[in-house]
N, C-alpha and C positions, 0 to 999 in steps of 0.2 A: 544454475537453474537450467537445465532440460527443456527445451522448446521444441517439438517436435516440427518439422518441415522449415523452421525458423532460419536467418541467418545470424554467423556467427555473432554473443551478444558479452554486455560487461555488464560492472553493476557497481556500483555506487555506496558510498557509506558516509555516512553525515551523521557528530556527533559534538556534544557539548564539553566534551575529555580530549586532553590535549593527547595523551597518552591511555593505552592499553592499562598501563600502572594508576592511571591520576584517575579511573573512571570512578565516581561515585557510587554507592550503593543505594537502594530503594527508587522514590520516586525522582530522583536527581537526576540521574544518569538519562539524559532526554539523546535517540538516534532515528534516524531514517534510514532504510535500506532499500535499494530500485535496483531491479533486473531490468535490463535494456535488450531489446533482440534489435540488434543494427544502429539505428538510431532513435529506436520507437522504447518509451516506456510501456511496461508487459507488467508490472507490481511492482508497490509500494507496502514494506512492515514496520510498523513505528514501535517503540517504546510508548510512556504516555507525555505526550506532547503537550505543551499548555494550550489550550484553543483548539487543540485539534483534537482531543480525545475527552470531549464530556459526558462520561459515564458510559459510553456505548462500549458493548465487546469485543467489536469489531477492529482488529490491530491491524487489515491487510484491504487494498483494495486495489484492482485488477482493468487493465485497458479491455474493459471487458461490457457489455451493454445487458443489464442482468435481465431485460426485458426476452431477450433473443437466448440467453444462458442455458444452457441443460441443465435440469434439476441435478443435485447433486446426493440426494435422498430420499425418502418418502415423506419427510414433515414439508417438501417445499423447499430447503435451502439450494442454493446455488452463489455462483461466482459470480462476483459483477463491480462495480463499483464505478468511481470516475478517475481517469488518471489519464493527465497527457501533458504534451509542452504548447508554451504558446508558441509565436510565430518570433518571439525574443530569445525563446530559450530558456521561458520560466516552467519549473516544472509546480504543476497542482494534482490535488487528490481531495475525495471525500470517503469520507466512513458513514456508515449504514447506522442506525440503531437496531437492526433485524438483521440476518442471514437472509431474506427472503430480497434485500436490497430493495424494500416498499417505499424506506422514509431515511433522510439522513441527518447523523449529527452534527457533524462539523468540516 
């Protein structure tokens, strides 16, 4: 992932497959993916996650504050969402029920 002015980043892959081979098909197959710029998480894309994904469409959510966000359209959508680490080292996020980042689901 391309970070413009960013320092250099890595990323992350968390998955319920032990193996590329062993991965299940349909709703089984549960992963997280994080782009990191340094040591800061920058986005999080999920698969659907149990708890984390109740019915919203929203699969990606961005260290990004959708209040301050540039539109990304003309209906309103933009990038935003929650994502950061705590001061342990735990990584969290939230999902939107809207692109507009009004209301969240999980």
């Amino acid at each position: 992932m391309a970070i413009p002015g960013a320092v250099a980043g890595r990323s992350e892959f968390y998955s319920n497959a032990a193996t590329v081979e062993s991965a299940p098909e349909g709703m089984n197959y549960l992963f997280a993916r994080v782009f990191y710029a340094g040591d800061k998480p920058v986005s999080v894309g999920t698969s659907y996650l149990p708890d984390c994904f109740l019915g919203s469409p929203i699969q990606f959510a961005f260290a990004v504050n959708p209040a301050t966000a540039p539109l990304q359209d003309s209906a309103g959508n933009k990038a935003g969402g929650f994502l950061g680490l705590s001061s342990g080292g735990t990584l969290a996020w939230a999902f939107a029920t809207n692109r507009r980042w009004s209301e969240y689901s999980s």
